[in-house]
N, C-alpha and C positions, 0 to 999 in steps of 0.2 A: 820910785819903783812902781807903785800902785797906781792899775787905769781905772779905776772905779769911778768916782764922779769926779768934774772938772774942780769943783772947790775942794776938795780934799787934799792936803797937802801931803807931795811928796818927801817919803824917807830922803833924812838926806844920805849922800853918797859917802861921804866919809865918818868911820864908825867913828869918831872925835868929838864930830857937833853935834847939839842939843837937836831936841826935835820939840817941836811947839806944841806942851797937851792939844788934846780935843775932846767937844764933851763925849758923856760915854751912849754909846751907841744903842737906840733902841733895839728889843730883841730879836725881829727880825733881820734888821742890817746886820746884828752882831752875827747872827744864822750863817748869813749871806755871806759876812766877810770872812766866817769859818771856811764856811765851802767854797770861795776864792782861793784861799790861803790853800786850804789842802787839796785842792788840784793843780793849783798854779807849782807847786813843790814834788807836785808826783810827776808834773810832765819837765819838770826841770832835771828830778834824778832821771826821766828817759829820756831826754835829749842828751845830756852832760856824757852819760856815756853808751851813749849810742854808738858813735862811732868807734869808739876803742875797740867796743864789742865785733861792729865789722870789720874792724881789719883782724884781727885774731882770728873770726872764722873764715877770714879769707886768704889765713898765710900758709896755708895749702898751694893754692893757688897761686899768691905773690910770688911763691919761689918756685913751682914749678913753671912759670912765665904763660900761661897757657893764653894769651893774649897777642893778638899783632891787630895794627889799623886793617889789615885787609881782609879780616874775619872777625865780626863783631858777633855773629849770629848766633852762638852757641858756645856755652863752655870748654868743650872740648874742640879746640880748632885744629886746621891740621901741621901747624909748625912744630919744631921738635923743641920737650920740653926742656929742661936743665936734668944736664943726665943721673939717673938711680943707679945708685949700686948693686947692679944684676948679679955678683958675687954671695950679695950677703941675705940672709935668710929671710930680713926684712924688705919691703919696697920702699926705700930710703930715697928724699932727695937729699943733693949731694950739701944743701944746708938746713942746718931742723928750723924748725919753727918757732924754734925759740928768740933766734936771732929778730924774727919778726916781733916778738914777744919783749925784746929787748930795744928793739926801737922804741914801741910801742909805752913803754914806761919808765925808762931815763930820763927824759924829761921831765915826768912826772914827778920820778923821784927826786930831781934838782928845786922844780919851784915848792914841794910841801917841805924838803928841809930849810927851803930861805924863807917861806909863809912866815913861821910865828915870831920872823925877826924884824920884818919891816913889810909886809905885802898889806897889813893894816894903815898904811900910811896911804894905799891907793885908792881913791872910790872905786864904790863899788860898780859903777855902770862901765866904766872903759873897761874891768876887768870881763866884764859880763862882754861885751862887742870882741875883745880880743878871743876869748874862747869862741863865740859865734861863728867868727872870721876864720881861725883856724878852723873848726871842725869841715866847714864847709871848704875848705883850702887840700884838706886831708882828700874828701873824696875827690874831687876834680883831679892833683897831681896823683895821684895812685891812679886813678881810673885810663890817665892818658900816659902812663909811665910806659916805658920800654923795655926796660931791663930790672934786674933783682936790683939795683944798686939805688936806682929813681924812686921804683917800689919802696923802698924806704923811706918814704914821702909820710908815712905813716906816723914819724914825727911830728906832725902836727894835728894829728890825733891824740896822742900824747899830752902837748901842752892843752890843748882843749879839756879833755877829760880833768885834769889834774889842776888845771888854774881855776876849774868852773867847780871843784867837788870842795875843795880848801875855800873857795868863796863859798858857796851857798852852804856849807853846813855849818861856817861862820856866820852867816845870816840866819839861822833857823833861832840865835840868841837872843835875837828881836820879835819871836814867835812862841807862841805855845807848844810848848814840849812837841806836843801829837804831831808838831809836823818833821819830826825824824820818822817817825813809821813813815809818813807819806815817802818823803825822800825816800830812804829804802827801796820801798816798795817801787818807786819808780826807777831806781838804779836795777832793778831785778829784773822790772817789765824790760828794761832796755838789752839787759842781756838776751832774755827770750824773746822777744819781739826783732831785736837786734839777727839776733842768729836765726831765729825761723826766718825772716825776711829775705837772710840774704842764700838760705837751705833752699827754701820756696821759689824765688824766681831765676834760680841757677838751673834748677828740676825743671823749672817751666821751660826754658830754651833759653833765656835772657844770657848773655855772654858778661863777667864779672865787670868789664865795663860799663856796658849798660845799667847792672843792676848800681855800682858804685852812682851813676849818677842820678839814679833814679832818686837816691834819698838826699840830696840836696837842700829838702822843704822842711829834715829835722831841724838843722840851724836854724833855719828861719821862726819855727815853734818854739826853740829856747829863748830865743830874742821876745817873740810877743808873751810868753810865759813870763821872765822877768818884767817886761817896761807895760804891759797890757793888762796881766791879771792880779800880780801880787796889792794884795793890798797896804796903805801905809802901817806897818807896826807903833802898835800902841804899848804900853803898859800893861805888861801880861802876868796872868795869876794863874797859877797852872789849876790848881781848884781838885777838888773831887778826888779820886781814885788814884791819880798823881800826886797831889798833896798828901794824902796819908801816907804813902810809900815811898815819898822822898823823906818825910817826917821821921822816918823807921830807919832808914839809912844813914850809915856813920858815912861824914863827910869825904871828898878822897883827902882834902888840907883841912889842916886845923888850923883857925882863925878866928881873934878873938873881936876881930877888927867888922863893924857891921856889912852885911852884905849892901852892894850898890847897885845900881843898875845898868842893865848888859848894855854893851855901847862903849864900857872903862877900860876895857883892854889896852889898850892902846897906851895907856898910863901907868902899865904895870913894872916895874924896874926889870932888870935883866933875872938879879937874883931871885923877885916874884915868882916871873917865868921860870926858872929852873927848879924852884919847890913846886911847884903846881907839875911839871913835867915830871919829876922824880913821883912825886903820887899818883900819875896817870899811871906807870908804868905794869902796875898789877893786871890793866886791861892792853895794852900795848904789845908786849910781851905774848900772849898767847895769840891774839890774831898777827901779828907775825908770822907764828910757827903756822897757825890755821892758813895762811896765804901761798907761805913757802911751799906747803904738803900738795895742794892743791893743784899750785901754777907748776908744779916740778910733771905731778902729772898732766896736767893739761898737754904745755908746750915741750915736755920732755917726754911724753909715754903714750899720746895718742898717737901719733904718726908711727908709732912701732906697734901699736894692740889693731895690728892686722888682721883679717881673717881673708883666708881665701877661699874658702865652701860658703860665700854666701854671694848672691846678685850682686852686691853693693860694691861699686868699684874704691880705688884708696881714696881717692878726693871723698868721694860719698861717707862712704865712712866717718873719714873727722871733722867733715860738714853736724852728721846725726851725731856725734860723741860733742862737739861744741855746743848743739840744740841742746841736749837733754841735763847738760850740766848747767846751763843756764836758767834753763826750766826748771829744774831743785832751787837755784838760786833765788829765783823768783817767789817762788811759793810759801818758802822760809824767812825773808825778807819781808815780806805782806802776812807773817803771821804772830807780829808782835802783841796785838789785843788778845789773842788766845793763848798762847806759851811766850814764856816770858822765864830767861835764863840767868842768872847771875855770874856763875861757877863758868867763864868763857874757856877755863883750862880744860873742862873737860872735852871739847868740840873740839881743842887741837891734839888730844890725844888720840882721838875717835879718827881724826884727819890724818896724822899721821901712820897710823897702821893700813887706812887706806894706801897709803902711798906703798909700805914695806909691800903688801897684796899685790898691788897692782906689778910693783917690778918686776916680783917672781914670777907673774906668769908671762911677763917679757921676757925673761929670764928662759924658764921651763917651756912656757907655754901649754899649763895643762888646764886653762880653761876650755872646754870644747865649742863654744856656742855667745856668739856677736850680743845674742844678747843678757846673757850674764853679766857681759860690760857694760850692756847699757844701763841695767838696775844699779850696776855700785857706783855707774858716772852720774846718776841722778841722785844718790845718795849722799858722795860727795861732794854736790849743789846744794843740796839742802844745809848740811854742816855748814859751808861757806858764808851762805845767807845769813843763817842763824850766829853766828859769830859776828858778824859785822855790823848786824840790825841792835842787837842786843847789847855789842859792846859800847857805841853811841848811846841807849837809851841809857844805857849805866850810868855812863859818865855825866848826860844830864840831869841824871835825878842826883848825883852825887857829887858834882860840883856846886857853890854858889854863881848868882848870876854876877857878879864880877869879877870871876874868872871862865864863866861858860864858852866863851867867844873866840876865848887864848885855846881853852881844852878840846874844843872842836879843831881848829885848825891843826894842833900839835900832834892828835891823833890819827891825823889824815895820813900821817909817817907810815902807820903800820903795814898796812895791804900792799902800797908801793913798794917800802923793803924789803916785805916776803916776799912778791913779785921779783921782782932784782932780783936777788940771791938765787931762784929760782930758775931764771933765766939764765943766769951767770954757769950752773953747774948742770943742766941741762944740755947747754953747749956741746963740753966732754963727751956725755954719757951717750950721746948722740950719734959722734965720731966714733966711738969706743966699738958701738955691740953694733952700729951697720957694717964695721970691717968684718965682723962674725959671718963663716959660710956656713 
């Protein structure tokens, strides 16, 4: 994995085989191959889901097709889009965005539940070139699609995000703890940078073509991020401030059997794996419901929290409602060295009363003012964040390292089958209140 110097021997590829000591690094390079490691893993969570994040803010747009070869110049061209239901109270296309949402993460949700059965049998570098491959496969067919049905190319944004987040938070087992904050934090940037990016040069004139192709160069950053900056993992002590507070923590398995080192996965019996899975579940469980709450509003309730007294046309709108939930996400996710949650149930109750709010005033409509939504979509970013940064750091400080490797990947379940579910009944609710006059 690591391009740092040429004698430096690379991790091997399959988490099975040994890896050759080396001595221990003086404390400069050790400096050095900190801050390798924690950048090389922030720009891994922004590439890995980078793209996901662009198609979601741009399945506005996917569905209303607002694209032909013969008008590239601006977003809004003048072919006619897929028709609204000019009936109903809302500006509804005639399929929600969920379905975009549902592309977008079935796949996902197929390779994290075959992950902790056999995806450690692959090294890790083909896995790493096939998400590459995909992600950048995603924007090209999206970008030259034709119809809603092609648009759904988005599938391979999908297995991108999902085959590359089950890899590398399986990889972070061979690291020191700290670099789940990184991760995080750079799954956060990618939402916000993700979604300003594609807000930003749509506003600019760029026609959603265009801008699809324009990010072409993140693939290529996750590739030299993995084979160019990570460094080889050594033998890691998590040390200091981590050590005491893992020290403090009841284990999630009890195990009388000594701990070994990360890399043994793969040697775990079936039945292992399902004690270790049955003890995740205390953290499993509530980011679920935190994903559910979320994604139900996202891809089920923005495209209906309309307003029409304000400049903002409907694209606009769930462009800026995509931004700002991202941006909570972000900010929450990068602040794991300062708050630091145990109790993850409490973020999805907090997430799901967001959700009861939000429907009502689909429902009623007695919020008066776009941006009232905006404050509680940045709100419910922040919750999101915080739930997933924290329920990760849990589980590493509260597994041992011979099952860390299993515990990351198995966890990678929860956010994809909140998402699903999400998508799934978002669908209805969709059909349901745009038949509403």
């Amino acid at each position: 994995m690591g391009g740092c110097a040429g004698s430096r021997r690379r991790f091997s590829d399959s988490e099975g085989e040994e890896t050759v000591p080396e001595p221990r690094l003086p404390l400069l390079d050790h400096q050095g191959a900190h801050w390798k490691n924690a950048v090389g893993f922030w720009l891994l969570g922004l590439c890995n889901n980078f793209s996901y994040v662009v198609m979601l803010s741009a399945a506005h747009d996917i569905l209303s097709h607002k694209r032909t070869s013969g008008n590239q110049s601006h977003v809004d061209p003048g072919p006619t889009p897929i028709p609204h239901n000019s009936s109903s109270r809302f500006d509804c296309n005639s399929v929600s965005t969920a379905a975009v949402l549902l592309a977008d993460i079935l796949p996902t949700l197929v390779i994290k539940l075959l992950a902790p059965l056999g995806l450690h049998l692959l090294p890790y570098s083909p896995r790493v070139l096939v998400s590459g491959i995909c992600a950048a496969g995603s924007f090209v067919l999206v970008a030259f699609s034709h119809s809603v049905g092609t648009s759904l190319c988005v599938v391979f944004a999908s297995i991108s995000s999902g085959l590359g987040e089950v890899t590398f938070l399986s990889l972070t087992a061979f690291y020191p703890r700290a670099v789940i904050s990184w991760w995080s934090s750079g799954t956060g940037g990618a939402g916000l940078l993700g979604a300003l990016s594609y807000l930003g040069l749509t506003q600019a004139g760029l026609s959603p073509q265009q801008t699809l192709l324009s990010m072409l160069g993140i693939p290529a950053l996750l590739l030299a991020s993995y084979f160019l900056l990570l460094t080889s993992p050594e033998a890691q002590d998590p040390g200091g401030e981590e050590e005491a507070e893992s020290a403090a923590r009841q284990p999630l398995i009890r195990t009388e059997a000594p701990e070994s080192k990360p890399g043994s996965s793969s040697s775990l019996s079936l039945r292992e794996r399902w004690t270790v899975f049955k003890g995740l579940l205390w953290y499993i469980v509530p980011l679920v419901v935190v994903y559910f709450a979320e994604y139900f509003i996202n891809q089920g309730l923005f495209e209906l929290l309309f307003f029409w007294n304000t400049s903002l046309s409907h694209a606009q709108q769930y462009r800026w409602y995509q931004m700002l939930y991202q941006a909570g996400v972000f900010a929450s996710r990068s602040s794991l060295r300062c708050c630091r949650i145990r109790f993850t149930w409490a973020l999805a109750l907090l997430q799901c009363l967001n959700l009861v709010f939000l429907l009502a005033d689909v429902w009623f409509g007695f919020l008066p003012s776009i941006y009232l939504v905006f404050l509680i979509i940045l709100y419910e970013g922040l919750l999101g964040g915080a739930a997933y940064v924290n329920t990760f750091h849990n589980i590493a400080l509260e597994t041992s390292d011979e099952h860390r490797e299993f515990a990351m990947a198995a966890t990678c379940i929860s956010d994809t089958l909140g998402i699903s579910l999400s998508g799934l009944l978002a669908l209805p609710l969709h059909d349901f209140l745009c038949q509403l006059s």
